[in-house]
ZAGU-100305 format. One line per field, with one value per residue (C-alpha): x, y, z. Coordinates in pm, whole numbers, plus 50000, padded with zeros to 5 digits. Last residue first. Example, Ala and Ser with C-alpha at 12.3 -4.5 7.8 and 13.67 -1.06 7.14 Angstrom:
xx = c(51367,51230) $
yy = c(49894,49550) $
zz = c(50714,50780) $
//
This chain:
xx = c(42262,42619,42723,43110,43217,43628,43816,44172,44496,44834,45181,45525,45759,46100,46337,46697,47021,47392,47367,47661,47737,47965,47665,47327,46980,46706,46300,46130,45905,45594,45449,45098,45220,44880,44540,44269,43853,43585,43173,43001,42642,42435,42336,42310,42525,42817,43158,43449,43799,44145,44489,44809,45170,45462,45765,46073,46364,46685,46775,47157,47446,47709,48013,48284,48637,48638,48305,47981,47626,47354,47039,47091,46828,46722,46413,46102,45795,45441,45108,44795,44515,44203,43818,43485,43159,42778,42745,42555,42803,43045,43349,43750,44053,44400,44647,45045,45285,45659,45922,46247,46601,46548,46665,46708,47058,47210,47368,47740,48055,48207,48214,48426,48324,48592,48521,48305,48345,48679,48648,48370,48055,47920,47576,47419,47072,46886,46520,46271,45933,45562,45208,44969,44531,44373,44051,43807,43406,43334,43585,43872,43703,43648,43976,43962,44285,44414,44760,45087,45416,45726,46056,46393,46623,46785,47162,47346,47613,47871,47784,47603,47740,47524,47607,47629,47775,47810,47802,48076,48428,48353,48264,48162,47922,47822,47399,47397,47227,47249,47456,47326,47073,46994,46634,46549,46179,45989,45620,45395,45049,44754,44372,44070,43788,43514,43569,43968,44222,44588,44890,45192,45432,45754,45930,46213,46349,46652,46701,46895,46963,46999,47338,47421,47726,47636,47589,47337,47402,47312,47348,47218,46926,46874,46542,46479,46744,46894,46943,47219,47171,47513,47180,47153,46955,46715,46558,46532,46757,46625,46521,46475,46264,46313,46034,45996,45699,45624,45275,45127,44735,44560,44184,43942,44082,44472,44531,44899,45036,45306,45416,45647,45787,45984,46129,46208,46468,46469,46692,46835,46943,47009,47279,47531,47337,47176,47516,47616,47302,47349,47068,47249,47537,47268,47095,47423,47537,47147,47250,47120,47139,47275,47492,47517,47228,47126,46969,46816,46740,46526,46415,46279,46103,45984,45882,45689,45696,45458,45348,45049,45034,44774,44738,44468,44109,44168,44437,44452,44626,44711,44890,45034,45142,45303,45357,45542,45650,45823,45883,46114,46205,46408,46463,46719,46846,47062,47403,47707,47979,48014,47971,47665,47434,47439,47325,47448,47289,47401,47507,47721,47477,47267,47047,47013,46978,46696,46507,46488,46671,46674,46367,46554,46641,46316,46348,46638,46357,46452,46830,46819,46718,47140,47168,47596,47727,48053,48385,48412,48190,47814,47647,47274,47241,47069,46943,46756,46602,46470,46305,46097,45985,45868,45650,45528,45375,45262,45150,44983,44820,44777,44610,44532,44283,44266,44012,44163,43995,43765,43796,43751,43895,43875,43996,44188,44220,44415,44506,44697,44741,44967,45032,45264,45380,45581,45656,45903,46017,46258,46318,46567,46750,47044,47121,47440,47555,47895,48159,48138,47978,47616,47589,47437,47465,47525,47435,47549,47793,48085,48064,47873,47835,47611,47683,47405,47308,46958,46803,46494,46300,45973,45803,45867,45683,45555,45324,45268,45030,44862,44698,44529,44400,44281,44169,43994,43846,43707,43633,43341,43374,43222,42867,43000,43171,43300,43424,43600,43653,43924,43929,44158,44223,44512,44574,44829,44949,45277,45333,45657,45713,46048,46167,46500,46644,47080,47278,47666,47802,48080,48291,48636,48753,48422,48109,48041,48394,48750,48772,48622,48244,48193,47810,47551,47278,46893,46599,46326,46073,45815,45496,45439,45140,44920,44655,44487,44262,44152,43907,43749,43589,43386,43327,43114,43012,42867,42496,42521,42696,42736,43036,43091,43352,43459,43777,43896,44196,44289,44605,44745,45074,45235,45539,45767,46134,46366,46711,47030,47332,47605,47999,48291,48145,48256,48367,48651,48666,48281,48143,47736,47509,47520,47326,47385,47606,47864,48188,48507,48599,48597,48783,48660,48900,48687,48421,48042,47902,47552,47228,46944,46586,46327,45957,45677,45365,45095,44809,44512,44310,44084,43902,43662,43445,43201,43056,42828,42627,42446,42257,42175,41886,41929,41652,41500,41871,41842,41941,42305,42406,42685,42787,43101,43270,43596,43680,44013,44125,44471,44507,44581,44964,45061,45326,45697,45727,45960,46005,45950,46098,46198,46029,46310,46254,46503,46774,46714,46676,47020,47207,47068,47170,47554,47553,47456,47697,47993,47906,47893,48263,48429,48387,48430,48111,47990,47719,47693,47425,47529,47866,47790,47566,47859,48084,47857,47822,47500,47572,47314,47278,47249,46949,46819,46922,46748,46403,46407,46509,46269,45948,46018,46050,45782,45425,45482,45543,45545,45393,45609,45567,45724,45604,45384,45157,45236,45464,45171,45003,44617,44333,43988,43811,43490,43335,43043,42864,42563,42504,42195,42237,42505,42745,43063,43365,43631,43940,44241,44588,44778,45169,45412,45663,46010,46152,45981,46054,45924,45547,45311,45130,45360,45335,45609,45563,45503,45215,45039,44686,44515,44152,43867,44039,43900,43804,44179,44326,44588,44868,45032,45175,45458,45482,45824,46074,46216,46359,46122,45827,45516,45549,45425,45144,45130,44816,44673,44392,44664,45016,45279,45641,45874,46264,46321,46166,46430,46400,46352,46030,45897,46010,45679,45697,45509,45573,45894,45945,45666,45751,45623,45646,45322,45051,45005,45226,44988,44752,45000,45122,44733,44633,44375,44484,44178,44305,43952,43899,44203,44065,43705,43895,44052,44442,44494,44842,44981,45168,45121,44767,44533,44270,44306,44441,44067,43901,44052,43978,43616,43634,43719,43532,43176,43209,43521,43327,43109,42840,42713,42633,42430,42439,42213,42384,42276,42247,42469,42672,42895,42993,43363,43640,43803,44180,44331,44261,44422,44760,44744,44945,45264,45255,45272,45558,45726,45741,45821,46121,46204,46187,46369,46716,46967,46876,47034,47076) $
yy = c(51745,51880,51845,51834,51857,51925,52006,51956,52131,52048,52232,52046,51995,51885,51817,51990,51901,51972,52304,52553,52868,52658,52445,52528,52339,52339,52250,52321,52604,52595,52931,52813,52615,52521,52498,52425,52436,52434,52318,52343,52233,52271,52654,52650,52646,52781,52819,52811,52924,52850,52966,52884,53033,52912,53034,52800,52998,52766,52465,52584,52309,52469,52515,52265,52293,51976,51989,52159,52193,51998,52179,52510,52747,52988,53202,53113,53177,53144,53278,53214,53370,53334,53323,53259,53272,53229,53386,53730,53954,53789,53696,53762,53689,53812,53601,53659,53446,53519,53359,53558,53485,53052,52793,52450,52457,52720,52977,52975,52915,52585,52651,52395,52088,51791,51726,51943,51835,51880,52254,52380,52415,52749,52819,53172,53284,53549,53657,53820,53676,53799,53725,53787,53840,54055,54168,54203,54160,54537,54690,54911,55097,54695,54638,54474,54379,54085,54128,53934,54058,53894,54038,53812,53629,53300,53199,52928,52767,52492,52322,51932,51662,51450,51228,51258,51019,51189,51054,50969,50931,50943,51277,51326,51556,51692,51782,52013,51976,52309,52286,52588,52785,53155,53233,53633,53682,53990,54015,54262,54155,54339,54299,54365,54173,54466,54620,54629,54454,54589,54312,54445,54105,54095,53738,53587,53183,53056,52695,52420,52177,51781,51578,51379,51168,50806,50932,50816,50737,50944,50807,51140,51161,51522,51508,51141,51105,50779,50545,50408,50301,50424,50523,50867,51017,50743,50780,51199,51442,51624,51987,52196,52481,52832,53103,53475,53666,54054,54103,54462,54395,54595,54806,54574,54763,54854,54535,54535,54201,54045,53689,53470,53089,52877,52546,52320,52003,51653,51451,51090,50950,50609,50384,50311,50236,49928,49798,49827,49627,49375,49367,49292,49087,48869,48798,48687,48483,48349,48248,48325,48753,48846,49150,49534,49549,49899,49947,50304,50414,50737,50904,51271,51416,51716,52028,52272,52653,52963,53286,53476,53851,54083,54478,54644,54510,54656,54402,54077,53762,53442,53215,52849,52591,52243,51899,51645,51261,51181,50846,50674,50316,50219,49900,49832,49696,49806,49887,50084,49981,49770,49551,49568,49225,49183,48815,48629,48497,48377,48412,48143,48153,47880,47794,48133,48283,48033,48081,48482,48764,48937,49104,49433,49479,49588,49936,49903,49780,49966,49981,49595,49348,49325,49103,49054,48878,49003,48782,48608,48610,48723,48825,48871,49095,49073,49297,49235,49528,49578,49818,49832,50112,50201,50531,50607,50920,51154,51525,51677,52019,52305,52660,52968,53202,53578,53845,54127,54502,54417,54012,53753,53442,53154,52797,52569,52222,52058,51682,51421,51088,50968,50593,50526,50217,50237,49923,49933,49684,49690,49450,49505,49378,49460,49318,49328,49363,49219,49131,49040,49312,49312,49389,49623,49778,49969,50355,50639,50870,50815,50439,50355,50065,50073,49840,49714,49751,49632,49779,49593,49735,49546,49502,49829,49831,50055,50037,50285,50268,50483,50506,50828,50948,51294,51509,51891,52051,52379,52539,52759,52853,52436,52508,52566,52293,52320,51958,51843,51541,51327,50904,50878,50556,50631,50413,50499,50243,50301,50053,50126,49993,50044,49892,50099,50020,50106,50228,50273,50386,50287,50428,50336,50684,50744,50941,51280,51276,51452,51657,51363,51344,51050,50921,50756,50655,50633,50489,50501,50310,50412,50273,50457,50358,50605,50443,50658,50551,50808,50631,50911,50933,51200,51338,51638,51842,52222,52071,51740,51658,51303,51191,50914,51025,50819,50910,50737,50807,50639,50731,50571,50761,50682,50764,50743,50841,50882,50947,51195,51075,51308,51244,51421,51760,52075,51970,52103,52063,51964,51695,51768,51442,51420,51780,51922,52201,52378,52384,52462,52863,52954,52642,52264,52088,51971,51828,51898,51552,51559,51504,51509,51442,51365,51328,51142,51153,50971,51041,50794,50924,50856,51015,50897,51073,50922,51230,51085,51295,51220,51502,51541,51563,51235,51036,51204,51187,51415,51308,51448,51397,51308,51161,51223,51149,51244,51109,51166,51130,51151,51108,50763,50719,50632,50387,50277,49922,49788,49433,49257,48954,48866,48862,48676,48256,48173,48306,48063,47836,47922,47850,47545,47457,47558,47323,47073,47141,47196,46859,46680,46901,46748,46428,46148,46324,46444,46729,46803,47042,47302,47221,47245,47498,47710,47624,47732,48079,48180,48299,48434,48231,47947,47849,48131,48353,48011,48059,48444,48357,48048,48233,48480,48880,49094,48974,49337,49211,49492,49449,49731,50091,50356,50699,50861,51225,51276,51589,51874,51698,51617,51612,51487,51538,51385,51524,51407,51522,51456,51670,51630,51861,52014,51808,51646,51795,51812,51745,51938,51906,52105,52224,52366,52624,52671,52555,52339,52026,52197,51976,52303,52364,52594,52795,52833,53111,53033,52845,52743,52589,52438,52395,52181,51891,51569,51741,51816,51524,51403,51240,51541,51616,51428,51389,51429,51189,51126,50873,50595,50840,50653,50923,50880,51065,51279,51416,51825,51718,51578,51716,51843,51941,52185,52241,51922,52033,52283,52636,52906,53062,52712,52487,52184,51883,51711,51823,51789,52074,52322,52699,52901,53222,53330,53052,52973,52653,52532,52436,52234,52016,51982,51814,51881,52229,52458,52774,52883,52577,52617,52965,52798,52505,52760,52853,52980,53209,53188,53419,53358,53430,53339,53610,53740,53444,53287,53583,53521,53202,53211,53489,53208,52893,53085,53399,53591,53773,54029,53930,54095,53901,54089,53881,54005,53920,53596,53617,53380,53574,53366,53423,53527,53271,53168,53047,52790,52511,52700,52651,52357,52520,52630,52355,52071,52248,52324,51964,51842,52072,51940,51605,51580,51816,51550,51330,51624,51383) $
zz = c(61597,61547,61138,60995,60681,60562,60287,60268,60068,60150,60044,60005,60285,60145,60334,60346,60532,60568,60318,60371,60540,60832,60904,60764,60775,60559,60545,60270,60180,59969,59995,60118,60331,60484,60249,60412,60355,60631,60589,60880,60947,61269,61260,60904,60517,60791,60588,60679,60544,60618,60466,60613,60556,60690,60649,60854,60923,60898,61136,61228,61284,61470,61308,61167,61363,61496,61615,61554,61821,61658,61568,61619,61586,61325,61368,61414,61145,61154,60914,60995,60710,60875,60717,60821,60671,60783,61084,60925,60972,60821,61034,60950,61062,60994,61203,61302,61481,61506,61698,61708,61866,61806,62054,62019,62113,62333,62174,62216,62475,62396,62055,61771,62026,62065,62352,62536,62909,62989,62814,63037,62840,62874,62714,62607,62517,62334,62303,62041,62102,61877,61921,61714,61672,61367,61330,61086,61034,60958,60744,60818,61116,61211,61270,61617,61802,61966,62104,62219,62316,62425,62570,62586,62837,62820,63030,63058,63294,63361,63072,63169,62902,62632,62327,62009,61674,61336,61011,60699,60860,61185,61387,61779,61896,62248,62378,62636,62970,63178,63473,63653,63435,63494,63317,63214,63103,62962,62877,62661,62685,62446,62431,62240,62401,62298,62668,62656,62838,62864,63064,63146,63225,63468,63462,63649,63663,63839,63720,63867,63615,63684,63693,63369,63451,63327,62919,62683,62332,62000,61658,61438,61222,61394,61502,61480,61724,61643,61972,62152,62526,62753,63051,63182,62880,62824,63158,63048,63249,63526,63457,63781,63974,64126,64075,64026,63903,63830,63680,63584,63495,63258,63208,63445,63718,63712,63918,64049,64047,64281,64203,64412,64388,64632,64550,64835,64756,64746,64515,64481,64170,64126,63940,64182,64435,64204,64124,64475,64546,64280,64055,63744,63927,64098,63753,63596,63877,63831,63494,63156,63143,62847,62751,62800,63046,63158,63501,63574,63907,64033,64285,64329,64650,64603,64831,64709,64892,64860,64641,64569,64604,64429,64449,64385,64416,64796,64855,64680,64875,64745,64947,64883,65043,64887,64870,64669,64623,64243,64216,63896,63785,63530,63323,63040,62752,62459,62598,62511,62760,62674,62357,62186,62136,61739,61698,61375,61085,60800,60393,60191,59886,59717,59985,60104,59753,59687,60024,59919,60049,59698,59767,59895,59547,59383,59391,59167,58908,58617,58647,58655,58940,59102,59320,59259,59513,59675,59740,60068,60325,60390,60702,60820,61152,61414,61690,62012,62185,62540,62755,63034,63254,63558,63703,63992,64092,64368,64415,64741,64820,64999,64924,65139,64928,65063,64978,65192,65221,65530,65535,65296,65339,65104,65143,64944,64916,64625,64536,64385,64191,63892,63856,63566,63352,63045,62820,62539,62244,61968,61671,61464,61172,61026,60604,60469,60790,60877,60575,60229,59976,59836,59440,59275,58883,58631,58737,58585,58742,58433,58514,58824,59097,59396,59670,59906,60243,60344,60663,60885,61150,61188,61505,61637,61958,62170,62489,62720,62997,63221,63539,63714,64051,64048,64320,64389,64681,64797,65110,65162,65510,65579,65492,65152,65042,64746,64571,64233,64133,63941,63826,63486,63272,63042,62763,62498,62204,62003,61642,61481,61121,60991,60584,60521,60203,60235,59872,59924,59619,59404,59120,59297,59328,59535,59338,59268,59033,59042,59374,59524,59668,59888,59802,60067,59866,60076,60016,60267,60389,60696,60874,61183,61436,61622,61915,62134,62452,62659,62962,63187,63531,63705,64001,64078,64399,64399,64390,64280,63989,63818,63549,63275,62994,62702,62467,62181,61949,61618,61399,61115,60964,60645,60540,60207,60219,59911,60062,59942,60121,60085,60216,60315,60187,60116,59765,59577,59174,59170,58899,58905,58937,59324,59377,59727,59612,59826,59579,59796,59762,60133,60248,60379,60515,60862,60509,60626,60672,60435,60477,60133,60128,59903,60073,60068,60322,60371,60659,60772,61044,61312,61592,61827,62075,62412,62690,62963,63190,63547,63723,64097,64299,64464,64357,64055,63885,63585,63252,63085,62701,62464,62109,61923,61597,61391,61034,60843,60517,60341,59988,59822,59778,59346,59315,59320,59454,59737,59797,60107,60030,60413,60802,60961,61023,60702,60940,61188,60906,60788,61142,61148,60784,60900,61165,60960,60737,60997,61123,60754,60670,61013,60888,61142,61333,61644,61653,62017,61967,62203,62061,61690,61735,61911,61647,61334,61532,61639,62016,62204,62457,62178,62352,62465,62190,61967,62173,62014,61702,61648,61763,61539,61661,61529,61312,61156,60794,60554,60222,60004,59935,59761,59684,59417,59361,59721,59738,59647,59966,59942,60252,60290,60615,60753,61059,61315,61576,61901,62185,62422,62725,63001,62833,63083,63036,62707,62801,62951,62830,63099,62933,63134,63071,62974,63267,63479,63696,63997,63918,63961,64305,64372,64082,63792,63514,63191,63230,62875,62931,62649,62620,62573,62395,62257,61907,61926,61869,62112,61948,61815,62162,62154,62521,62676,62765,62421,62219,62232,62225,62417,62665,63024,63190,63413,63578,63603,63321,63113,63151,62953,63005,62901,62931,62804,62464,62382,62482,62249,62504,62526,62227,62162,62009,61807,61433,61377,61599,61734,61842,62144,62235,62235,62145,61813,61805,62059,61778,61616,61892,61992,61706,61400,61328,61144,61265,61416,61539,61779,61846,61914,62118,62376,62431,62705,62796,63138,63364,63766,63981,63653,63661,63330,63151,63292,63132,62830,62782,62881,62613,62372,62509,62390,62212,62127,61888,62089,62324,62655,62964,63274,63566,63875,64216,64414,64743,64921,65130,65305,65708,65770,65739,66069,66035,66197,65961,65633,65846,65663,65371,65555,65757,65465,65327,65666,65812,65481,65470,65826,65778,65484,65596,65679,65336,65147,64847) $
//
């Protein structure tokens, strides 16, 4: 922390953008001019859009809810994939210029917010429907009054505002996947953590051994078999307490369906002058999904001529894999979102405040075999398999509750004002996570039977809890100055938040001893073996429960608290309609402590030690540095723009990231753990951007973009004997650079009605892991991961002449990207070019009635992934049709 230099870089922040105060505006003219408007077909939101990319001071790209609509995507992860340069992963998250997702950020309505992703410090931004959202704001470029942890870009979610009349409408979607005809399902129990379990950690302190009951309970007896028995019962009704006998079944999934709803208006206020308006939308959905997919360990033997396929029921003389595990996985997705807006205006003065509340729970099972391929047979020498049932629910809850205004005062040299205060709060729980383990047994690769083996977890439960609180408030004055040739605007401004979080999981695990039991339900019903748990077996069967707290220093527990204090000046200066400067200095403030608990806390020795103040030191990060960024335009008229931008900011590591808490990265399906050492990245960021506007709302931007990292954040791999463990080290430096264009363009001397819209990115990057740090990494100087060399976009539109049909074809692909980095010898993991092709057409029976049909992946990829030219995973996708009706009153 450069604690010696505070004072002054605060001193100089905040000066540099009061000195607003001191300077006299000249008189305003408040005539109004006449306002000619002409239409063409970026009407409404979309040339809004446009105009605001035009006069944005540092690179951006909107995106607006009529081109959202226009695509027909129902979040805004997937609309945002659309935007130059940008790529979406599993889904939800969002790859700035190749970059993974730490290197952007999102914010809602100029607040953060925390993420209710256990595993990730970002947003997933396919929580927030988009009949809530107004538009989306993609900055490339870093501004002062941006947070300086940037480095892709930045994300701003905004809202829908306040009606200026009556508004009133309704949709109701149907949807089908190709891959849904019939999953697996059981009755899940989400009723969390028993009562029982969690008094008896207390109790027990954690310890559920037959000799610790019998001593806690002081079990005295002249036979040593009566205590041991009684002891033993206790520990079976503990185990009797876990949600159990939820069987699978094979069946057909219902089709996905959606409704969306929203009322609003605005009534005159007699009294004051001013106008009141209320805005109120829900959303909700209901989404399966099935898939089959296959991971597999690439062998560190494997050879030019070993066998590559996938496919468990073919004998292979020399496979390339040490083990497969092809998996069955059914998912279904709930989602409800609610947003209600109550605002008043008067004259050039509103305020406003919102309530979002959104709601998206996770039900999944999957069925997975784990094989060991042998140069003989697709299964182990011994004719076994390892077969696991996963049962997960996960339940994640997001309120915010959001206060902002916005002010011009115009008898005061026209200065303007804007503030938000905003609260939010996380919750997620996964009430159910439960995984059976069972032993598969074959003769000639068919299957006989199942049986569970003696040893530690048989069967693993979990049960995993998280709370996020954040406060988020801020503010902007500026004030304009025009005089002779110079329209200036000096800017200032003010950023806070707190943030803490809580998280804990307790894990258990039923064991067996001695020889194997068979549970075996018959070939038929295999699905059925994750029922076996029952009362009987228990009674009948020499199987308990134990408490699975991690031994250090991996932990499972912890709390972290975070504050982020900044301010800023800013300038923006435009010369004779020419040339345009803007620039200034943030300062931040960044603190942050994470405590991890590696065992239980009972006794206030234990307490002390966990918040002991060297403890505490030892485990926060303390930052504050300035971070300057500069733009220079030159303003060709309303024909193009030429931008040139440079701006220094930083990527922290996430909470999770810095603490030895193990986690699977849903990503990657790989056991990754936290690491003490992580140190943020200092990043270095340039940009240059020709910008070509036309009179009919053609337009065209060509952009490039060079970014030096210092200690970039990298993740590292380690290899057992059938999966992969990571974990996370800072290289010593990377490197991203690239070109991007974008266009809209009218075809209409092909045929009236069409016009295409694009964007395309080629880039390259470069990491460099020092050799202490890599372990036992194949590359320590390669591409860094997440990133793709091409990201293409492409849409063919169309509009009848008469309003009533519309059409796009949307097609998207990104080039490969690594996905884990290799080890011992194996190369980097590569996620394979996705093709996606959508199809969506609408049709408008009248002005208040909209009919729209869907079809996306249209040429029915799958998902794959490469290491060392072979096949380590693939997912099926399958292709989706959905029809759609709305009507606005």
């Amino acid at each position: 922390m450069k604690t010696q230099y505070s004072a002054s870089k605060i001193s100089l922040a905040v000066a540099f953008g009061l000195v607003t105060g001191s300077i006299q505006a000249q008189q305003q003219d408040n005539a109004i001019d006449e306002v000619v408007t002409t239409g063409n077909r970026l009407q409404g939101t979309a040339a809004a859009v446009i105009e605001e990319r035009k006069n944005q001071a540092f690179v951006a790209d909107i995106l607006g809810a009529e081109q959202i609509s226009r695509t027909g995507d129902s979040d805004a992860a997937s609309a945002l994939r659309r935007v130059t340069g940008l790529t979406l992963v599993d889904g939800k998250y969002i790859y700035v210029r190749g970059l993974g997702e730490r290197y952007s950020s999102a914010r809602l309505n100029g607040a953060s917010i925390p993420s209710p992703d256990l595993t990730r410090n970002v947003i997933p931004l396919d929580i927030f429907p988009t009949n809530v959202i107004e538009s989306l704001s993609v900055q490339k470029a870093f501004s002062p009054n941006m947070p300086a942890a940037f480095g892709g870009g930045s994300v701003d979610i905004r809202t829908k505002s306040l009606p200026s009349e009556f508004v009133a409408e309704f949709q109701l979607g149907i949807e089908g996947n190709s891959n849904n005809s019939s999953g697996f399902t059981y009755d899940k129990n989400d009723s969390g953590l028993p009562d029982a379990l969690e008094s008896g950690i207390v109790h027990y302190r954690g310890d559920f051994s037959v000799r610790n009951i019998i001593e806690r309970h002081g079990l005295t007896s002249n036979d040593d078999a009566t205590a041991f028995q009684q002891a033993f019962a206790t520990n079976q009704e503990l185990l009797k307490s876990l949600p159990r006998n939820m069987s699978l079944k094979e069946e057909s999934l219902s089709p996905n369906y959606s409704f969306q709803g929203g009322i609003g208006n605005s009534f005159e206020d007699e009294w004051l002058g001013g106008t009141f308006g209320f805005l109120a939308s829900v959303a909700y959905d209901n989404k399966w999904n099935y898939t089959d997919q296959t991971n597999a360990v690439v062998s560190a033997n494997k050879n030019d001529d070993c066998a590559t396929s996938l496919d468990t029921s073919e004998d292979v003389s020399n496979p390339c894999y040490d083990s497969i595990t092809d998996s069955k996985v059914t998912t279904e997705n709930e989602r409800l979102n609610g947003l209600f807006t109550l605002g008043y205006r008067l004259d050039t003065h509103e305020v406003s405040y919102s309530k979002i509340y959104i709601q998206d729970n996770e039900d999944e099972s999957e069925i997975a075999v784990n094989q060991n391929p042998t140069q003989s047979n697709t299964i182990a020498v011994d004719n076994q398999a390892a077969r696991s049932h996963q049962l997960s629910v996960e339940e994640r809850e997001l309120e915010i509750d959001q206060f902002k205004g916005q002010h011009t005062f115009l008898d005061w040299w026209g200065v303007g004002a804007d503030w938000q205060y905003t609260e939010s709060e996380v919750h997620t729980d996964i009430p159910l996570d439960v995984t059976y383990n069972f032993a598969d047994k074959y003769a000639d690769n068919v299957y006989q039977s199942s049986g569970i083996n003696g040893g530690n977890g048989i069967v693993n439960y979990q049960f995993i809890e998280m709370r996020d609180f954040m406060k988020s408030w801020g503010g902007n004055f500026n004030l304009p100055i025009s005089t002779g040739k110079f329209d200036i605007e000096l800017k200032t401004g003010w950023d806070y938040s707190d943030r803490a979080r809580y998280y804990t999981t307790s894990s258990f695990f039923v064991n067996n001893s001695g020889a194997g039991v068979n549970v075996d339900q018959g070939s038929e019903n295999i699905v059925g073996l994750s029922a076996f748990l029952t009362d009987d077996f228990i009674d009948n069967n020499e199987v308990w429960v134990s408490f699975n707290e991690p031994e250090a220093p991996e932990a499972d527990d912890y709390m972290a608290a975070q504050k982020v204090q900044a301010s800023y000046g800013s300038f923006d200066v435009i010369y004779d309609n020419t040339w345009r400067v803007s620039g200034g200095l943030r300062y931040e403030s960044f603190q942050q402590v994470t405590l991890e608990s590696s065992s239980l806390i009972f006794s206030r020795e234990d307490i002390e030690t966990f918040y002991s103040q060297e403890r505490i030191q030892d485990r926060t990060i303390n930052e504050d540095d300035i971070y300057p960024a500069l733009s220079l335009t030159y303003l060709g008229g309303d024909g193009y723009q030429l931008r040139f931008g440079y701006g220094e900011t930083v990527v922290r590591p996430d909470l999770r990231e810095v603490v030895p808490v193990g986690y699977f990265d849903p990503l990657t399906d790989i056991r990754t753990t936290g690491s003490l050492s992580l140190v943020s990245s200092q990043l270095k960021n340039y940009d240059a951007r020709y910008e070509l506007y036309a009179g009919n709302g053609d337009n065209l931007a060509i952009s490039l973009f060079y970014k030096d990292i210092t200690n970039p954040i990298e993740s590292v791999l380690a290899v057992g004997d059938s999966s992969y463990t990571a974990s996370f080290t800072n290289g010593e430096s990377a490197e991203l650079f690239g070109i991007e264009t974008e266009w809209l363009y009218s075809l209409d001397w092909l045929s009236n009605g069409f016009f295409t819209s694009g964007n395309l990115t080629l880039s390259d990057s470069e990491v460099t892991v020092d050799a202490a740090d890599a372990g036992n990494l194949t590359n320590t100087v390669k591409r860094m991961n997440g990133h793709s060399k091409y990201v293409v976009n492409l849409q063919l539109n169309y509009d009848s002449a008469n309003g009533e049909h519309s059409g796009s074809l949307v097609y998207n692909v990104f080039g490969e990207r690594i996905l884990a980095s290799g080890i011992g010898g194996r190369g980097d993991a590569y996620e394979q070019p996705f093709h996606s092709l959508d199809a969506i057409y609408t049709w408008y029976p009248d002005f208040n009635t909209k009919v729209k049909f869907k079809m996306k992946n249209l040429l029915g990829k799958d998902q794959e992934v490469l290491q060392s030219g072979v096949a380590v995973r693939t997912r099926e996708i399958g292709t989706t049709f959905g029809v759609s009706y709305s009507y606005e009153f």
